[in-house]
mmCIF file as Biopython writes it, N, C-alpha, C and O atoms, coordinates in Angstrom:
data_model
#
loop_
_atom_site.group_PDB
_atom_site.id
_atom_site.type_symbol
_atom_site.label_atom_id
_atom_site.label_alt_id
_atom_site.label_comp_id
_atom_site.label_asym_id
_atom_site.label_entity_id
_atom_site.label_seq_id
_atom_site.pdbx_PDB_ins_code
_atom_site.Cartn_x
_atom_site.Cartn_y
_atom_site.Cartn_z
_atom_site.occupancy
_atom_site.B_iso_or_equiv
_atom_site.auth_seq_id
_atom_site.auth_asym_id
_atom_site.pdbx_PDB_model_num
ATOM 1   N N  . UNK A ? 1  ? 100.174 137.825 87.899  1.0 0.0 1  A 1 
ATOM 2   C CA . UNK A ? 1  ? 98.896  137.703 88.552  1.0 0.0 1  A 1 
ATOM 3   C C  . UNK A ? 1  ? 97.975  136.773 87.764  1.0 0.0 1  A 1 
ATOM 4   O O  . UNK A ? 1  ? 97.434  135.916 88.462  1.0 0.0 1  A 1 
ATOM 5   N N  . UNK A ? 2  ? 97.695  136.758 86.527  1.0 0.0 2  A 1 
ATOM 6   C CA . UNK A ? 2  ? 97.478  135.983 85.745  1.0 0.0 2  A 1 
ATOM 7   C C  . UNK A ? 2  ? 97.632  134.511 85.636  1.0 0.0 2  A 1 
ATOM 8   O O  . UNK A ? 2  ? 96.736  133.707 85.381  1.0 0.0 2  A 1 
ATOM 9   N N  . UNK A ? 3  ? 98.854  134.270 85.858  1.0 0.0 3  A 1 
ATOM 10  C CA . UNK A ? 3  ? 99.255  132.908 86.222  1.0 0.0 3  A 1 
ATOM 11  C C  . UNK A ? 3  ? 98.929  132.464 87.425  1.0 0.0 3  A 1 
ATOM 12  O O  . UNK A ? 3  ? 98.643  131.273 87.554  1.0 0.0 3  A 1 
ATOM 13  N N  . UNK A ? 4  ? 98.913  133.257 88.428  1.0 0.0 4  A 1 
ATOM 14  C CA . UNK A ? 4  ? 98.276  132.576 89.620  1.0 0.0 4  A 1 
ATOM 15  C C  . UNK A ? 4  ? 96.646  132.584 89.701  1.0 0.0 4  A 1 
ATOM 16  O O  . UNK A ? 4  ? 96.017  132.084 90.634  1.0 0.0 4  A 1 
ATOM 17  N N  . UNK A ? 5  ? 96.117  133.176 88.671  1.0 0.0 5  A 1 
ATOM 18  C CA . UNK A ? 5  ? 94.343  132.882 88.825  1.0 0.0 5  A 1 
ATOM 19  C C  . UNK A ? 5  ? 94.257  131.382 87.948  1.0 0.0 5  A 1 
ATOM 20  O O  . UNK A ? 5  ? 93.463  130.445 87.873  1.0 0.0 5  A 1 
ATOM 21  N N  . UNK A ? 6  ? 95.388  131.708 87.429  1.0 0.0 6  A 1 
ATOM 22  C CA . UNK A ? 6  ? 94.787  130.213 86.230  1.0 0.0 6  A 1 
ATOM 23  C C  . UNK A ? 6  ? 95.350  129.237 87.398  1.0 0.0 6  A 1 
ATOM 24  O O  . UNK A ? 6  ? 94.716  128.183 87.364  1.0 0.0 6  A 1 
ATOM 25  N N  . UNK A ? 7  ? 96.234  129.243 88.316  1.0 0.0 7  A 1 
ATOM 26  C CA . UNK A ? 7  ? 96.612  127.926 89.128  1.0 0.0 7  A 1 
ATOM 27  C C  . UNK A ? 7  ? 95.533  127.334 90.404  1.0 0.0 7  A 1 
ATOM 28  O O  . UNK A ? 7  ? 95.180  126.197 90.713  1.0 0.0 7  A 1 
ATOM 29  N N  . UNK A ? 8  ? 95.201  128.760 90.982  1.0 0.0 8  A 1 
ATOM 30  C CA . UNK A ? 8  ? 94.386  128.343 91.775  1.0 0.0 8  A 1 
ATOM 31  C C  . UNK A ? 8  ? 93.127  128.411 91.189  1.0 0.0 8  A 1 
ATOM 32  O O  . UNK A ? 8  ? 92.317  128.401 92.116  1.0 0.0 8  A 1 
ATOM 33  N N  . UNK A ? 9  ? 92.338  128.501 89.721  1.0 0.0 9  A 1 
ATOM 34  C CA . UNK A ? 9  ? 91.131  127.773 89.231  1.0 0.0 9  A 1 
ATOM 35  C C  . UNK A ? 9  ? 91.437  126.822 89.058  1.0 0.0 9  A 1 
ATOM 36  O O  . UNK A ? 9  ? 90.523  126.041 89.322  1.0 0.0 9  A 1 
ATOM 37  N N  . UNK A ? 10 ? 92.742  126.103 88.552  1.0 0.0 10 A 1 
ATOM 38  C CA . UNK A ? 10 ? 93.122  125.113 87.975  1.0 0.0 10 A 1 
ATOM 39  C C  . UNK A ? 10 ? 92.636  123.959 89.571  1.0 0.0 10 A 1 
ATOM 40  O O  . UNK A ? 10 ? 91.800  123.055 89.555  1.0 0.0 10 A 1 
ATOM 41  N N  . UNK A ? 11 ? 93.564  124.454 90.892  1.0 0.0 11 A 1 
ATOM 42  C CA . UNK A ? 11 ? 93.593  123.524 92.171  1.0 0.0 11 A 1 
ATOM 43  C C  . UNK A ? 11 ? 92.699  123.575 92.308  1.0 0.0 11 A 1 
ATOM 44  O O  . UNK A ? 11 ? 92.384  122.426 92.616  1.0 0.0 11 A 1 
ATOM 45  N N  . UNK A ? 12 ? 91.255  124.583 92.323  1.0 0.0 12 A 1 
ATOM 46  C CA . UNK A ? 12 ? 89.906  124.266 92.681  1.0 0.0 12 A 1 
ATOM 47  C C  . UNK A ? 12 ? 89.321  123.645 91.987  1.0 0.0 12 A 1 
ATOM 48  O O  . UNK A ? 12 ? 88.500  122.995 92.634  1.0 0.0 12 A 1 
ATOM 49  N N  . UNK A ? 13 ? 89.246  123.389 90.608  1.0 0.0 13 A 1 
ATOM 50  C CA . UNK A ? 13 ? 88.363  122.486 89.795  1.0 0.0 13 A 1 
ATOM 51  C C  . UNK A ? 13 ? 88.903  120.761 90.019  1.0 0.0 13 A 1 
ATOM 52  O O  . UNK A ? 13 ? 88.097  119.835 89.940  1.0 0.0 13 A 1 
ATOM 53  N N  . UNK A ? 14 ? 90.343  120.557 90.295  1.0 0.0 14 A 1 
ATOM 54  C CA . UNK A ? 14 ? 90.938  119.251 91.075  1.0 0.0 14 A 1 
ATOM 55  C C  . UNK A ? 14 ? 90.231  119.193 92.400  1.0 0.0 14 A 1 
ATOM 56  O O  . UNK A ? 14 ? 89.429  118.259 92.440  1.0 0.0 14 A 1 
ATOM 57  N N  . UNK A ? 15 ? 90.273  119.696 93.166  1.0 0.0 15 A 1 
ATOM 58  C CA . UNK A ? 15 ? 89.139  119.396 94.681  1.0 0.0 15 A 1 
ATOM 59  C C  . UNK A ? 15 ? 87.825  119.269 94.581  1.0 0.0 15 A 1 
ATOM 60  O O  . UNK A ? 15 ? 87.211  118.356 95.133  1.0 0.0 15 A 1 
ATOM 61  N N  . UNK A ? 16 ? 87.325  120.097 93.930  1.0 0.0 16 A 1 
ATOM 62  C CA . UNK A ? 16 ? 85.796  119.888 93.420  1.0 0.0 16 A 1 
ATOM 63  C C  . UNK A ? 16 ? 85.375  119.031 92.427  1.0 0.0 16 A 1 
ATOM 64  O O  . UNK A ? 16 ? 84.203  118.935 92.062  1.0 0.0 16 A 1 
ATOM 65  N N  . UNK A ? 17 ? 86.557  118.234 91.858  1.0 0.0 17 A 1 
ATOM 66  C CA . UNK A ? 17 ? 85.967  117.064 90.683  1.0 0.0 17 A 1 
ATOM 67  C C  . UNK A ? 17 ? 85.852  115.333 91.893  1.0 0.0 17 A 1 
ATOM 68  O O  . UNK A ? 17 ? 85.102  114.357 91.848  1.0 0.0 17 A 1 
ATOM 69  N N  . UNK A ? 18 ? 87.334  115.831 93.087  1.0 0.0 18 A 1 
ATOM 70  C CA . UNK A ? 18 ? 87.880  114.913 93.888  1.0 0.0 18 A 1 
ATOM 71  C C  . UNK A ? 18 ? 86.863  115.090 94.410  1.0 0.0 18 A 1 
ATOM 72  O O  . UNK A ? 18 ? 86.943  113.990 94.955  1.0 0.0 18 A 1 
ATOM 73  N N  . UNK A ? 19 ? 85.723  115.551 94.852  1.0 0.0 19 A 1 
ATOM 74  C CA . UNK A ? 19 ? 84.678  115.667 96.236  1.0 0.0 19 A 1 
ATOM 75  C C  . UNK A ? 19 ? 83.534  114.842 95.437  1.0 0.0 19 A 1 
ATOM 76  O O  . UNK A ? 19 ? 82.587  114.396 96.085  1.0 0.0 19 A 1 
ATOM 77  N N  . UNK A ? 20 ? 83.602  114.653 94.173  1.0 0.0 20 A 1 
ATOM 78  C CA . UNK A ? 20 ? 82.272  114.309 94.142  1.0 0.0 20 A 1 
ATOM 79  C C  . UNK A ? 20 ? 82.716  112.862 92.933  1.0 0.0 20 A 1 
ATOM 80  O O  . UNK A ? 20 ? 82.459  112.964 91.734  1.0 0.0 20 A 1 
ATOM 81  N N  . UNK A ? 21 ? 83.355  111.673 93.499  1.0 0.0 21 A 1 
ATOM 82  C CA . UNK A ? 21 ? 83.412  110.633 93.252  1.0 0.0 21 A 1 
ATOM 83  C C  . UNK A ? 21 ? 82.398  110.090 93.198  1.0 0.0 21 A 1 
ATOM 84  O O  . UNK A ? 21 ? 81.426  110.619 93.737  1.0 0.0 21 A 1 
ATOM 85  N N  . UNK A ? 22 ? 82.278  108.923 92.573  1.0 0.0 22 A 1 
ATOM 86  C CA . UNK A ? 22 ? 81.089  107.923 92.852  1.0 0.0 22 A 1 
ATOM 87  C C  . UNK A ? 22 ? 81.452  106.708 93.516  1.0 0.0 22 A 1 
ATOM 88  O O  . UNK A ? 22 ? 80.799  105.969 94.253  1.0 0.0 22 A 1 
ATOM 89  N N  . UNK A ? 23 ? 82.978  106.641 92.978  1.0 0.0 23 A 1 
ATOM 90  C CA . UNK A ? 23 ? 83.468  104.998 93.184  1.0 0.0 23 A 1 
ATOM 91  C C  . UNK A ? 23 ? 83.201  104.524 94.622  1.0 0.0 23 A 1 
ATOM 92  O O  . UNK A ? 23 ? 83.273  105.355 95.528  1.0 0.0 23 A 1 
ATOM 93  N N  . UNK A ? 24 ? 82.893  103.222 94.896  1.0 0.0 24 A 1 
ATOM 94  C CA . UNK A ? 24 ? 82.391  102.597 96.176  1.0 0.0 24 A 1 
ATOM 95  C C  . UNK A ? 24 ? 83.804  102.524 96.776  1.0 0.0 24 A 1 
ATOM 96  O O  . UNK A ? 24 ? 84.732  102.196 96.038  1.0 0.0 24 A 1 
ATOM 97  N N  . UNK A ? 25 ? 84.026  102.812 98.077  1.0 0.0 25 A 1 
ATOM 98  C CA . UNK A ? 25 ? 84.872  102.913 98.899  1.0 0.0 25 A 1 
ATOM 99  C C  . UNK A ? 25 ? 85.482  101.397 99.491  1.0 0.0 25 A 1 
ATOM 100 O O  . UNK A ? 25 ? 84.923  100.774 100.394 1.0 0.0 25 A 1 
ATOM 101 N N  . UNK A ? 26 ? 86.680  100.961 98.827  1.0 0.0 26 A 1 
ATOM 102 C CA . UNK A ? 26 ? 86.722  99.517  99.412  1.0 0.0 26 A 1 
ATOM 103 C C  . UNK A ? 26 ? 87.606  99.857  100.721 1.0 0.0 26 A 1 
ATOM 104 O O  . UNK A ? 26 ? 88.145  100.883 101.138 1.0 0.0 26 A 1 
ATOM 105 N N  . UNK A ? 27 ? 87.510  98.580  101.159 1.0 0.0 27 A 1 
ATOM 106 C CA . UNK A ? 27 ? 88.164  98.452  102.706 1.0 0.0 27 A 1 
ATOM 107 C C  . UNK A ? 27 ? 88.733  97.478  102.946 1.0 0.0 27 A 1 
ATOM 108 O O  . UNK A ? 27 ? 88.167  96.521  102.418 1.0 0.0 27 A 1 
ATOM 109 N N  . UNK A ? 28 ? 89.864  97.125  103.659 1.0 0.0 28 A 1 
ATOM 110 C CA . UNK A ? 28 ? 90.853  96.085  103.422 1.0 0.0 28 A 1 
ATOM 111 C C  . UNK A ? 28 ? 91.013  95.388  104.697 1.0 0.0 28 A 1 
ATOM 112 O O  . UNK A ? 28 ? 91.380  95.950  105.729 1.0 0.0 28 A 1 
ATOM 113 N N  . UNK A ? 29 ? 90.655  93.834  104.572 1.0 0.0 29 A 1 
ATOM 114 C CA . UNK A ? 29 ? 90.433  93.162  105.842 1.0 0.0 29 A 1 
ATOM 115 C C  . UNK A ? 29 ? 92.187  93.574  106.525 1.0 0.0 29 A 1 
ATOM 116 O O  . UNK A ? 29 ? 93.233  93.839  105.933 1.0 0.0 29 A 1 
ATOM 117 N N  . UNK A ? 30 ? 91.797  93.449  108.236 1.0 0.0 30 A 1 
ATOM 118 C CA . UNK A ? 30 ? 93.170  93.348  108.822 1.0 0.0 30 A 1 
ATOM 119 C C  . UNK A ? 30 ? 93.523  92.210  109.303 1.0 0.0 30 A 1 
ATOM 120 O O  . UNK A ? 30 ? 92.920  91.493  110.101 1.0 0.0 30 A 1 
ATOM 121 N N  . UNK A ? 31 ? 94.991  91.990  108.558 1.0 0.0 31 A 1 
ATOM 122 C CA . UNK A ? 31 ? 95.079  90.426  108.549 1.0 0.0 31 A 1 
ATOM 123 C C  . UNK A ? 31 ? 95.758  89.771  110.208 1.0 0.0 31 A 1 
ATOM 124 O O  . UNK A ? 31 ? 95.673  88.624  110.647 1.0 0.0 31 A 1 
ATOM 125 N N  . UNK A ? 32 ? 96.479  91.111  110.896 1.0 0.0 32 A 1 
ATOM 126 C CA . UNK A ? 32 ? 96.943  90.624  111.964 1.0 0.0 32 A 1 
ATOM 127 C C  . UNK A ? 32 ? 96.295  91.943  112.491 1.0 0.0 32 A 1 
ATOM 128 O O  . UNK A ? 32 ? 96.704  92.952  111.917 1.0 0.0 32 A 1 
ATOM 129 N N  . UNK A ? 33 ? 95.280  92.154  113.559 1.0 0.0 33 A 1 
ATOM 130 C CA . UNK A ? 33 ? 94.758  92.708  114.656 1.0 0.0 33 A 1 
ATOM 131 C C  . UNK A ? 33 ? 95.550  93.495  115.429 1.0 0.0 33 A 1 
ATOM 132 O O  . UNK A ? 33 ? 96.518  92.785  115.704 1.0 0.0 33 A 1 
ATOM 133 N N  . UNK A ? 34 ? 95.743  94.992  116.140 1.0 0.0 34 A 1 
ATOM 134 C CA . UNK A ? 34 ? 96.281  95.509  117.138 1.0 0.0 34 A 1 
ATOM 135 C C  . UNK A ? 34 ? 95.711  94.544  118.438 1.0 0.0 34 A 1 
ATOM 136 O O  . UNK A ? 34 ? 94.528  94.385  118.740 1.0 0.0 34 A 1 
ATOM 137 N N  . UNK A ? 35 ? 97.117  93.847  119.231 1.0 0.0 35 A 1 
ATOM 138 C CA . UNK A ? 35 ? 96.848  93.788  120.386 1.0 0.0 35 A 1 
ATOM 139 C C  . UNK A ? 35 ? 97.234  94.416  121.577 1.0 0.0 35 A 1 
ATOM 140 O O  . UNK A ? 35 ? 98.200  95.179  121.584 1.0 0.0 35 A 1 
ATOM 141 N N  . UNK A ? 36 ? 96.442  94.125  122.802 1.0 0.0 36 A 1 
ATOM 142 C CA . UNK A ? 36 ? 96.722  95.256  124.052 1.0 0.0 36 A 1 
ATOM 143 C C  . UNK A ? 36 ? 98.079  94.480  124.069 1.0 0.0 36 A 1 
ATOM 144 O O  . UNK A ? 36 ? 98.314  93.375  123.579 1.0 0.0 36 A 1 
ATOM 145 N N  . UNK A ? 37 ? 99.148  95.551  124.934 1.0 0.0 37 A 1 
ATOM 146 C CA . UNK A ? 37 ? 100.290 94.967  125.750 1.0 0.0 37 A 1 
ATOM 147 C C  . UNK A ? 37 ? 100.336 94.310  126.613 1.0 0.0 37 A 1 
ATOM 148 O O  . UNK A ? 37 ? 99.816  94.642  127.679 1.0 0.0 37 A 1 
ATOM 149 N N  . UNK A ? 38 ? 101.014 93.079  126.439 1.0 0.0 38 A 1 
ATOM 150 C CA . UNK A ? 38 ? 100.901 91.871  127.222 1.0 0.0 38 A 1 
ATOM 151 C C  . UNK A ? 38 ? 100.243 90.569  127.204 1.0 0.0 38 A 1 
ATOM 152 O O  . UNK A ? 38 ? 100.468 89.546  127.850 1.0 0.0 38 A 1 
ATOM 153 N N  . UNK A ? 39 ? 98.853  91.017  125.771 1.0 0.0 39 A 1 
ATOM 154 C CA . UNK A ? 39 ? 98.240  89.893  125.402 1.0 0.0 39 A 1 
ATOM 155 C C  . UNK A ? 39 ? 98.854  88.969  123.875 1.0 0.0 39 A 1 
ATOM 156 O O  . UNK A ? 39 ? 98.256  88.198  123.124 1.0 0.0 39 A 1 
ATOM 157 N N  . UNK A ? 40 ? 100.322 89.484  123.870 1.0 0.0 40 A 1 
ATOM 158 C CA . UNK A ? 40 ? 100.800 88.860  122.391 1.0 0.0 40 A 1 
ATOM 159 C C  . UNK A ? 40 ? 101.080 87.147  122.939 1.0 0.0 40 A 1 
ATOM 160 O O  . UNK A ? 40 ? 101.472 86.204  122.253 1.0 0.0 40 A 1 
ATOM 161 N N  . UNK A ? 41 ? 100.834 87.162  123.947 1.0 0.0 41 A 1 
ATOM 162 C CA . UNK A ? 41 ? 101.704 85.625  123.958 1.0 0.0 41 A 1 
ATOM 163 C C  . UNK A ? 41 ? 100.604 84.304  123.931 1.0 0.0 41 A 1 
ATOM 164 O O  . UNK A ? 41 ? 100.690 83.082  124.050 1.0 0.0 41 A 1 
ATOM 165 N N  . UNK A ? 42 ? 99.399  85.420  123.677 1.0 0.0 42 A 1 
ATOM 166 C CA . UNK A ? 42 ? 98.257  83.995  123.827 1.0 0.0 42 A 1 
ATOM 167 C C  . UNK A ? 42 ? 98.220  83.858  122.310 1.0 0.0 42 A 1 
ATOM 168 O O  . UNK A ? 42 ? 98.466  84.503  121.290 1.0 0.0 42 A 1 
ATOM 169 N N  . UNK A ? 43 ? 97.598  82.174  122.884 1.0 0.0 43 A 1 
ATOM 170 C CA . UNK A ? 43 ? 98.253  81.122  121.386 1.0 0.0 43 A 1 
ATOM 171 C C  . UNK A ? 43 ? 97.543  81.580  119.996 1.0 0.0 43 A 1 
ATOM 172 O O  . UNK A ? 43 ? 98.064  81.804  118.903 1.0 0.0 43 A 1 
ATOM 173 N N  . UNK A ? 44 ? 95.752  81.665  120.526 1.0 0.0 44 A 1 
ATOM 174 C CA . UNK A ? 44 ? 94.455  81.764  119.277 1.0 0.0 44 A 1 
ATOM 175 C C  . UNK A ? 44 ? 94.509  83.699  119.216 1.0 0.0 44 A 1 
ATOM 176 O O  . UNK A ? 44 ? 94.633  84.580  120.068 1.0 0.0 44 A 1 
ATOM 177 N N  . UNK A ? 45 ? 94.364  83.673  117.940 1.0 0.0 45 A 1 
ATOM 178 C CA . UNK A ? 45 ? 93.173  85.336  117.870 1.0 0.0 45 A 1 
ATOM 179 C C  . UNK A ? 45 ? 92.019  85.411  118.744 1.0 0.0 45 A 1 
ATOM 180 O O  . UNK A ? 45 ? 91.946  86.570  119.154 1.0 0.0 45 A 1 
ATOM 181 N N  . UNK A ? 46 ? 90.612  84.330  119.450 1.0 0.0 46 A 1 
ATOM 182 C CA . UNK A ? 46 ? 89.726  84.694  120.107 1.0 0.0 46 A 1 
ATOM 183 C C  . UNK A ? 46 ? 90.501  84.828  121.264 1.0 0.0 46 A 1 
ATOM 184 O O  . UNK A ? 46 ? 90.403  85.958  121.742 1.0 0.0 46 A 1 
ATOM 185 N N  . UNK A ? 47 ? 91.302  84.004  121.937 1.0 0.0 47 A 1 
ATOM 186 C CA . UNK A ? 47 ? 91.741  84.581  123.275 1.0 0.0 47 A 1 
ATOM 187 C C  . UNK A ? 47 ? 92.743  85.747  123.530 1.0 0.0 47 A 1 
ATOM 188 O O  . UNK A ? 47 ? 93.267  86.051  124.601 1.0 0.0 47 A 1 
ATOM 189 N N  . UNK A ? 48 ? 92.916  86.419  122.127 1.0 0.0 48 A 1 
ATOM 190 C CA . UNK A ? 48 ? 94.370  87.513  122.125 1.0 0.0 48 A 1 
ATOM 191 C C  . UNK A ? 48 ? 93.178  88.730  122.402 1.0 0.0 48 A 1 
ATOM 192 O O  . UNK A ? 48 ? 93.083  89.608  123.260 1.0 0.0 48 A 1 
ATOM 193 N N  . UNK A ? 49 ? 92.564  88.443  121.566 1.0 0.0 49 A 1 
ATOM 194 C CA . UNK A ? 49 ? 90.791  89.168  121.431 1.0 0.0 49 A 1 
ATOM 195 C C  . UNK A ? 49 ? 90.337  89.600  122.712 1.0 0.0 49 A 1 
ATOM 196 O O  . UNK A ? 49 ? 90.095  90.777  122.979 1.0 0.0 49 A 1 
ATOM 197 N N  . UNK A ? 50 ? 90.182  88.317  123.773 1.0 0.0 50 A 1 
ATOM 198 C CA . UNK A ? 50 ? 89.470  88.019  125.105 1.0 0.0 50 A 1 
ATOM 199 C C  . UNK A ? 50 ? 90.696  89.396  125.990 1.0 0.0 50 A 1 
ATOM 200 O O  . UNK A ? 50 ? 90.431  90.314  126.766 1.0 0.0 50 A 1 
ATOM 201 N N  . UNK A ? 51 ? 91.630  89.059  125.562 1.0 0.0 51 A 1 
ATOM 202 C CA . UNK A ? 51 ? 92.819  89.640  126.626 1.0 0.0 51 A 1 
ATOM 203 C C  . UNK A ? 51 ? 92.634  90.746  126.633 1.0 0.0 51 A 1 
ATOM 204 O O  . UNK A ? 51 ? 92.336  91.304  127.689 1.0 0.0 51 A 1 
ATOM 205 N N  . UNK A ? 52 ? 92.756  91.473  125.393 1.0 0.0 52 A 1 
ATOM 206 C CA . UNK A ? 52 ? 93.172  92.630  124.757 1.0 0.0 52 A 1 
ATOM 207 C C  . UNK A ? 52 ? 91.832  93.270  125.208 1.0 0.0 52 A 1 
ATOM 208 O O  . UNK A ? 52 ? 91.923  94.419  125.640 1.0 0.0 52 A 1 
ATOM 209 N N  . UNK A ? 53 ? 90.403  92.607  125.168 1.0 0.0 53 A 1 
ATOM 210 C CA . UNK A ? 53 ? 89.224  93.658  125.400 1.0 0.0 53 A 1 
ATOM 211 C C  . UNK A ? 53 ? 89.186  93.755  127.220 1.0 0.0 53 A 1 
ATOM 212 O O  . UNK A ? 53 ? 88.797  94.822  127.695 1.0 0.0 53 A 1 
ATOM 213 N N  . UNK A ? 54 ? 89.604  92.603  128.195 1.0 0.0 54 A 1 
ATOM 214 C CA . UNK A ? 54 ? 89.580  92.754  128.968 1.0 0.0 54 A 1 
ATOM 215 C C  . UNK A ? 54 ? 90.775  93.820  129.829 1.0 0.0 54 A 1 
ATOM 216 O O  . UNK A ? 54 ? 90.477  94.551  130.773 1.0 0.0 54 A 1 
ATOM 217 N N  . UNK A ? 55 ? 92.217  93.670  129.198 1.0 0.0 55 A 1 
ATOM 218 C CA . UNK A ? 55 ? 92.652  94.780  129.551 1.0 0.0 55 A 1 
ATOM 219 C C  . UNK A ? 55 ? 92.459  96.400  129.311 1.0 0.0 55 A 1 
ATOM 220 O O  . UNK A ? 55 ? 92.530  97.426  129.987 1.0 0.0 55 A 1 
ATOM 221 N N  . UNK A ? 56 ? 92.242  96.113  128.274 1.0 0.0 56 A 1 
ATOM 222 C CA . UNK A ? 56 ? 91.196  97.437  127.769 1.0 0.0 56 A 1 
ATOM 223 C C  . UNK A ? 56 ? 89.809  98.414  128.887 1.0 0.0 56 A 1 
ATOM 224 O O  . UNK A ? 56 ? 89.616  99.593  129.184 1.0 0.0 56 A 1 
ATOM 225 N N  . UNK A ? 57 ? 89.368  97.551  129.084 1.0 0.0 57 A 1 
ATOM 226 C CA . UNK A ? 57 ? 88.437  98.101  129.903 1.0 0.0 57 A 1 
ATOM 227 C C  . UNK A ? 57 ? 88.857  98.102  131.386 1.0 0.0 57 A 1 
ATOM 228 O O  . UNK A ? 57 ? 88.382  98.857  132.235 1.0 0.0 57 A 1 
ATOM 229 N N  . UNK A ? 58 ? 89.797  97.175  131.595 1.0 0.0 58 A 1 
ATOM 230 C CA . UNK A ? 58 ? 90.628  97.550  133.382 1.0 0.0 58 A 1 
ATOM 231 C C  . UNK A ? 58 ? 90.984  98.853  133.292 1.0 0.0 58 A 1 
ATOM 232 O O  . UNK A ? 58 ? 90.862  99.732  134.145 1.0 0.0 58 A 1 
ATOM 233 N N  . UNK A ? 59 ? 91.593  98.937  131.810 1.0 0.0 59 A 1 
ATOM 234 C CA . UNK A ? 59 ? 92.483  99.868  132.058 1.0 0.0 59 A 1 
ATOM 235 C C  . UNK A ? 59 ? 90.958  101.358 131.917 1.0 0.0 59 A 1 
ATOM 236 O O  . UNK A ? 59 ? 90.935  101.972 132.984 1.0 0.0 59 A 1 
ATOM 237 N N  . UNK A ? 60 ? 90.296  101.696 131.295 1.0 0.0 60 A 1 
ATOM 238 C CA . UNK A ? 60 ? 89.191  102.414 130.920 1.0 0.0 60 A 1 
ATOM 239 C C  . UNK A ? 60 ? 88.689  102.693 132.409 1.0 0.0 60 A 1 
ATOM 240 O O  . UNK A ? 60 ? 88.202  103.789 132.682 1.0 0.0 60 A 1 
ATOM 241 N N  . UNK A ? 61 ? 88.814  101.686 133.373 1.0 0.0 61 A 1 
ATOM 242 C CA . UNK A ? 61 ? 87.662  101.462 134.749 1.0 0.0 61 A 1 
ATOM 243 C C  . UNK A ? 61 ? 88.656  102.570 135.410 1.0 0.0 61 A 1 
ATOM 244 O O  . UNK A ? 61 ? 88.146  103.620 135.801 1.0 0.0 61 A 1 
ATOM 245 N N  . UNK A ? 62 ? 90.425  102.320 135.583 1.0 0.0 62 A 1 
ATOM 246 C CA . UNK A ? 62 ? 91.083  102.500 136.371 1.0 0.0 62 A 1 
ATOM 247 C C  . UNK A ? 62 ? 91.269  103.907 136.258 1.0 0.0 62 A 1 
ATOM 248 O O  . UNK A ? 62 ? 91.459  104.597 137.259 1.0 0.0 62 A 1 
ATOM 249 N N  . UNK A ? 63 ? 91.220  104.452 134.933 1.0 0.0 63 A 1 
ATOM 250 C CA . UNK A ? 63 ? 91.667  105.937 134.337 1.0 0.0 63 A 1 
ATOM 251 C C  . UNK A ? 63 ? 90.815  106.603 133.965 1.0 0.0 63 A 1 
ATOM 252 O O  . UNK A ? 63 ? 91.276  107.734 133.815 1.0 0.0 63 A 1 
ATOM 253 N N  . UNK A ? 64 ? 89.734  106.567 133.701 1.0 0.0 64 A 1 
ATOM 254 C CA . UNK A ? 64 ? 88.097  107.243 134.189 1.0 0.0 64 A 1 
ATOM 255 C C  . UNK A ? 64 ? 87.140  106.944 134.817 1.0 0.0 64 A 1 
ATOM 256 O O  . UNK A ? 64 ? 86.761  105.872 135.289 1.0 0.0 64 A 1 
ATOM 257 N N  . UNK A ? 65 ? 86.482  108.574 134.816 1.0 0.0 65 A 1 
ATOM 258 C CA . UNK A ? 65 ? 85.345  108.747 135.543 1.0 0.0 65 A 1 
ATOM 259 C C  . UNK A ? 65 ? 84.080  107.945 134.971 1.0 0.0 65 A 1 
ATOM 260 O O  . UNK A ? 65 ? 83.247  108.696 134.463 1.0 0.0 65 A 1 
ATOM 261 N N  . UNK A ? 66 ? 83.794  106.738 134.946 1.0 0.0 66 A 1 
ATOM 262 C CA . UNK A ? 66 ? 82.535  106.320 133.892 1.0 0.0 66 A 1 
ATOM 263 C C  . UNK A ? 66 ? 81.600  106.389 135.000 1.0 0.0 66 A 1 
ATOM 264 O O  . UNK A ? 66 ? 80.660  105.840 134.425 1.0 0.0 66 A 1 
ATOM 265 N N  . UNK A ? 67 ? 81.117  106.673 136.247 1.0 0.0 67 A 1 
ATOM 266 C CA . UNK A ? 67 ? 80.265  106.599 137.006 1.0 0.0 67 A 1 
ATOM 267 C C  . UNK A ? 67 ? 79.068  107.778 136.083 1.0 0.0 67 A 1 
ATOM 268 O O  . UNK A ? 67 ? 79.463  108.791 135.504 1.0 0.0 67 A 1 
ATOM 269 N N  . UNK A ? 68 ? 77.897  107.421 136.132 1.0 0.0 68 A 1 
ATOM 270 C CA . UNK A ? 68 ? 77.042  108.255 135.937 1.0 0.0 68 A 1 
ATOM 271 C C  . UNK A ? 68 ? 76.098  109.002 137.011 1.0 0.0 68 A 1 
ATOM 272 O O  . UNK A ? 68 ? 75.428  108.432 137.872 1.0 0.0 68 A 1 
ATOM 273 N N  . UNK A ? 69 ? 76.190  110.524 136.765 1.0 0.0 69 A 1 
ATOM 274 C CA . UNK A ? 69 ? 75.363  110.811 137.897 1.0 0.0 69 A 1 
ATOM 275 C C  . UNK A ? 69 ? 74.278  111.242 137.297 1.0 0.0 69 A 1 
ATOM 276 O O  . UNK A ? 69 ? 73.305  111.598 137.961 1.0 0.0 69 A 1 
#
């Protein structure tokens, strides 16, 4: 019993040292973009862009309710 109070003080003082970081959170550019299906074959990123947001929202129009009442 002993050994298990010292493990789980031990795992709580690791979560509670992990919660309170300071370090600034980096973020890593994405070098190739998710595109919609069907827009891989256009040539530029702005028009894979153009495709991908416009099928996106056909598809958003076709499969919900966005009407507001």
């Amino acid at each position: 019993m002993k050994k298990i109070n010292i493990l789980l003080l031990f795992l709580v003082s690791i979560v509670t040292y992990s919660q309170n970081s300071d370090r600034p959170i980096e973020f890593v550019m994405i070098e190739i973009p998710p595109v919609y299906k069907g827009c891989e074959k256009e040539k530029s990123d702005s028009n894979r862009k153009a495709c991908s947001t416009k099928l996106l929202l056909e598809h958003i129009d076709d499969n919900f309710d966005t009407a507001v009442s």
